[in-house]
C-alpha positions as CSV (number, residue, x, y, z in Angstrom):
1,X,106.8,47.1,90.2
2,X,110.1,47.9,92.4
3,X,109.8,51.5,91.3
4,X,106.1,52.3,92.6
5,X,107.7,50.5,96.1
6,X,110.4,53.1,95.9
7,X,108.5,55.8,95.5
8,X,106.1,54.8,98.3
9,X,108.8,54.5,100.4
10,X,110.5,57.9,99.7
11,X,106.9,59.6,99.5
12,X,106.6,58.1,103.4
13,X,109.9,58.9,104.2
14,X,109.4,62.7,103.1
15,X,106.0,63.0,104.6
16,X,107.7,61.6,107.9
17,X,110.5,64.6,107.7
18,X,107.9,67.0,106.7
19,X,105.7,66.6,109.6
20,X,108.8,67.2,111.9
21,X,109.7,70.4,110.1
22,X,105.9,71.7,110.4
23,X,105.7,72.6,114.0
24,X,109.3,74.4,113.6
25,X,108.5,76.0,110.8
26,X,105.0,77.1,112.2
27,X,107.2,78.0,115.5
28,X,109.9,80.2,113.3
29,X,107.1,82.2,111.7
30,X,105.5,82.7,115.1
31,X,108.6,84.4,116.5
32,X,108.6,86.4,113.4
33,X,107.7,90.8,113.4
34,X,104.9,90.8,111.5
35,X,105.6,91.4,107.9
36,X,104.6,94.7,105.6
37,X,102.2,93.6,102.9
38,X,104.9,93.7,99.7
39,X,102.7,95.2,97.4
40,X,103.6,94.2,93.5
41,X,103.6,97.0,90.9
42,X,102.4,95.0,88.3
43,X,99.2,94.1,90.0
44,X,98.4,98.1,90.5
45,X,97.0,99.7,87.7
46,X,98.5,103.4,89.1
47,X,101.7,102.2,90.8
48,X,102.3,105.4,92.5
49,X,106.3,104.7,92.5
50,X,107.8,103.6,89.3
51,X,108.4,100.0,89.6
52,X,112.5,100.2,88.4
53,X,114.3,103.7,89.3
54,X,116.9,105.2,87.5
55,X,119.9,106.3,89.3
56,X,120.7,109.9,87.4
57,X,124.4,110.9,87.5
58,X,125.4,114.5,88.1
């Protein structure tokens, strides 16, 4: 059963790195401008700008 160990180990292991990234990545987002809500187009029945724009050469 060498393959479950592995895979114990490595699931461990990543938890381990994750748990130092966390507080970094929680840290990074702090420092962050708040971000505009990205509205999608598909999700609005009456997207009030077409969702692809043309670009019309004169």
């Amino acid at each position: 059963n060498n393959i479950n160990d592995d895979l114990t180990i490595e699931n461990n292991s990543l938890k381990e790195k994750l748990q130092k990234l966390q507080p970094q990545l929680t840290d990074a987002l702090d420092k962050q401008p708040p971000q505009p809500t990205v509205v999608v187009a598909s999700n609005d029945p009456h997207p009030s700008q077409p969702a692809m724009v043309t670009p019309t050469f004169t």
